[in-house]
Biotite code that builds the C-alpha atoms (Angstrom):
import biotite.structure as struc

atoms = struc.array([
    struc.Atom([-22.503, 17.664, 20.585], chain_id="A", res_id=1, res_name="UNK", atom_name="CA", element="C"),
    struc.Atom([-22.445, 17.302, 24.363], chain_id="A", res_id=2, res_name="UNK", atom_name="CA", element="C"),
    struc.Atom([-21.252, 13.838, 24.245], chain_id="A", res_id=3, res_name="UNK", atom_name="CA", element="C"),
    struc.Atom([-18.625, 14.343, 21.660], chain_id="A", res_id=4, res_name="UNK", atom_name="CA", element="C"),
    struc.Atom([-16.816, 17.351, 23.810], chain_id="A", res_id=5, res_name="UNK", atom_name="CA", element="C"),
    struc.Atom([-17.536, 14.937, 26.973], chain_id="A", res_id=6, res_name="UNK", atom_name="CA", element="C"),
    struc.Atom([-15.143, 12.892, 24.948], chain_id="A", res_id=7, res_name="UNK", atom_name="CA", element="C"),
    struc.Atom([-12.372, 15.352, 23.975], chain_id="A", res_id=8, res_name="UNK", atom_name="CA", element="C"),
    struc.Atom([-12.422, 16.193, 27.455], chain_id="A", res_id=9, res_name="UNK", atom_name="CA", element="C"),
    struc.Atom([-12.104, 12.693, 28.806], chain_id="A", res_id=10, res_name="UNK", atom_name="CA", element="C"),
    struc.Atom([-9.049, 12.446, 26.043], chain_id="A", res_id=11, res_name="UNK", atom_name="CA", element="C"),
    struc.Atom([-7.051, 15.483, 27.383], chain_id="A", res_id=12, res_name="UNK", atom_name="CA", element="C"),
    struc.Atom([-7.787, 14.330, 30.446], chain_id="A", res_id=13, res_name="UNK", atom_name="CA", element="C"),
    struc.Atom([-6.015, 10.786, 29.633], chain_id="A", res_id=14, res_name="UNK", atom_name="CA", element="C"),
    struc.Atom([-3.042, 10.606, 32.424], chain_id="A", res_id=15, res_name="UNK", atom_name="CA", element="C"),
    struc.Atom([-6.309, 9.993, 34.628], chain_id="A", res_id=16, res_name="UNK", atom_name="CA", element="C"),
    struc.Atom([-6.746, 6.188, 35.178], chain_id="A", res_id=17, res_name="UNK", atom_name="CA", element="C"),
    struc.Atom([-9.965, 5.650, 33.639], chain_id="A", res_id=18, res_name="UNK", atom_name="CA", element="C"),
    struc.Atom([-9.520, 7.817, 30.846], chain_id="A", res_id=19, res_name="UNK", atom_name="CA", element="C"),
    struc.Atom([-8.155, 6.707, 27.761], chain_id="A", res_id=20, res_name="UNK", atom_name="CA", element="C"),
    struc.Atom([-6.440, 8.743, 24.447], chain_id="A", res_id=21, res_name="UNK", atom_name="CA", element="C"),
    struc.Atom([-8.720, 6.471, 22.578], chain_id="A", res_id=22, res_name="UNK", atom_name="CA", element="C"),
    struc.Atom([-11.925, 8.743, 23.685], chain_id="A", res_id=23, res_name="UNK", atom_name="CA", element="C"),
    struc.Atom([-9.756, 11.792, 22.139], chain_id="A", res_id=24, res_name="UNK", atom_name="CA", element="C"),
    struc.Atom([-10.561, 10.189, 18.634], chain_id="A", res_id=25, res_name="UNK", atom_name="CA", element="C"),
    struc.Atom([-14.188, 9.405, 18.589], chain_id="A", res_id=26, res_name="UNK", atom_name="CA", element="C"),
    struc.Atom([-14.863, 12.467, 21.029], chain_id="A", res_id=27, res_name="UNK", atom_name="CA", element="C"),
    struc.Atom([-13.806, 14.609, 17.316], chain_id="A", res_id=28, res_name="UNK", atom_name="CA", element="C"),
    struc.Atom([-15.225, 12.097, 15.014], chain_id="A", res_id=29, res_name="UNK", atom_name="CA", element="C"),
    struc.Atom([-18.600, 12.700, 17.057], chain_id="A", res_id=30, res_name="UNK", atom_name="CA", element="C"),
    struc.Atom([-18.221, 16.622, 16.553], chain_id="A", res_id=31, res_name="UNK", atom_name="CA", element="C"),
    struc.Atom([-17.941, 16.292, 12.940], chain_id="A", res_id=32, res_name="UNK", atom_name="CA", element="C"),
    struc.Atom([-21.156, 14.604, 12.196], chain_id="A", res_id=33, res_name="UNK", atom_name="CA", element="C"),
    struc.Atom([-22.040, 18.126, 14.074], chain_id="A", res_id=34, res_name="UNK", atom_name="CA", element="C"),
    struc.Atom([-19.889, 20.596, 12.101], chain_id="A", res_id=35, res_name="UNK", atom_name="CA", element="C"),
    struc.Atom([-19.028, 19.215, 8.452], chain_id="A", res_id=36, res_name="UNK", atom_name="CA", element="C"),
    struc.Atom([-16.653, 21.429, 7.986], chain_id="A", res_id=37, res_name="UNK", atom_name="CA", element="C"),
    struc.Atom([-14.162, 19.229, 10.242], chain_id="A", res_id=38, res_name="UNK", atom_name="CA", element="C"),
    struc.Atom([-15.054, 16.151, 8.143], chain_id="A", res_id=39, res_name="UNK", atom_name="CA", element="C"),
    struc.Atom([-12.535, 16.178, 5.303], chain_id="A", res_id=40, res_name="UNK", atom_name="CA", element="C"),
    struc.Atom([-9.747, 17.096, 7.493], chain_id="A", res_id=41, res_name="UNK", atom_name="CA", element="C"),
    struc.Atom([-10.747, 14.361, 9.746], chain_id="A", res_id=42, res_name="UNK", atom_name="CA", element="C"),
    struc.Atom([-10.916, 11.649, 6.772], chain_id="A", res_id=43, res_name="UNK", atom_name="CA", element="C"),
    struc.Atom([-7.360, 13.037, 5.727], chain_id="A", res_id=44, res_name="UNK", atom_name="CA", element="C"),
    struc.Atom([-5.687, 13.006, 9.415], chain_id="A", res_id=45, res_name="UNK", atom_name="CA", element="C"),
    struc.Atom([-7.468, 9.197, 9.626], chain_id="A", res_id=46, res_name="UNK", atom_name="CA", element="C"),
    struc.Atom([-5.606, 8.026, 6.184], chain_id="A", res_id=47, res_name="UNK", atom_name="CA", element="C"),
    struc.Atom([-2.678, 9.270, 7.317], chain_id="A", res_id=48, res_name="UNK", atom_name="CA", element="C"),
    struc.Atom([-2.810, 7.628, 10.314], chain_id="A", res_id=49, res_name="UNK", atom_name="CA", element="C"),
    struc.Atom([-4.222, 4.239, 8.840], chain_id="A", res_id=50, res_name="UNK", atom_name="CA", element="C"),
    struc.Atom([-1.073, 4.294, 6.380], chain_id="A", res_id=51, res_name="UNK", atom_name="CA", element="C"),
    struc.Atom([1.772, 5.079, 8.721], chain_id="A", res_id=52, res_name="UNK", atom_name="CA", element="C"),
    struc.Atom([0.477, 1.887, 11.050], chain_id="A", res_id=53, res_name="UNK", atom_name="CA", element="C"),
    struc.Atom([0.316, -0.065, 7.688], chain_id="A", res_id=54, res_name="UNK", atom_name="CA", element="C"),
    struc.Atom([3.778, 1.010, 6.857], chain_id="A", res_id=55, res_name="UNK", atom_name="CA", element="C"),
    struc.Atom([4.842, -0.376, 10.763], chain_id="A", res_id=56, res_name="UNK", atom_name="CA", element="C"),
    struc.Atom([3.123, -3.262, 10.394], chain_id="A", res_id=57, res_name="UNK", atom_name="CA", element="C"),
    struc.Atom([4.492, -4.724, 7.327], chain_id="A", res_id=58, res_name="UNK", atom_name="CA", element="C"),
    struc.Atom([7.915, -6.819, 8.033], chain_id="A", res_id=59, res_name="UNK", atom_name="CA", element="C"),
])
């Protein structure tokens, strides 16, 4: 739990150079191993995500 809000931290914290938006992701994908109540919203905001890049990366 301590590394996934170490995570979500580092992603709010992105403008910082280091820090990346991509540690925003797995810092919540982390937490919901810890708290399964997050995990179906997760898999739903993750399909929705995987399908709009889909959609931008067909010609």
């Amino acid at each position: 739990m301590a590394a996934a809000l170490a995570l979500i931290g580092g992603g709010v914290l992105s403008f910082l150079p280091v820090l990346g938006l991509w540690m925003l992701p797995l810092g919540l994908a982390l937490l919901s191993e810890d708290i399964p109540a997050l995990k179906p919203r997760l898999e739903a905001l993750a399909r929705a995500v995987e399908r709009a890049v889909s959609r931008f990366r067909k010609p």
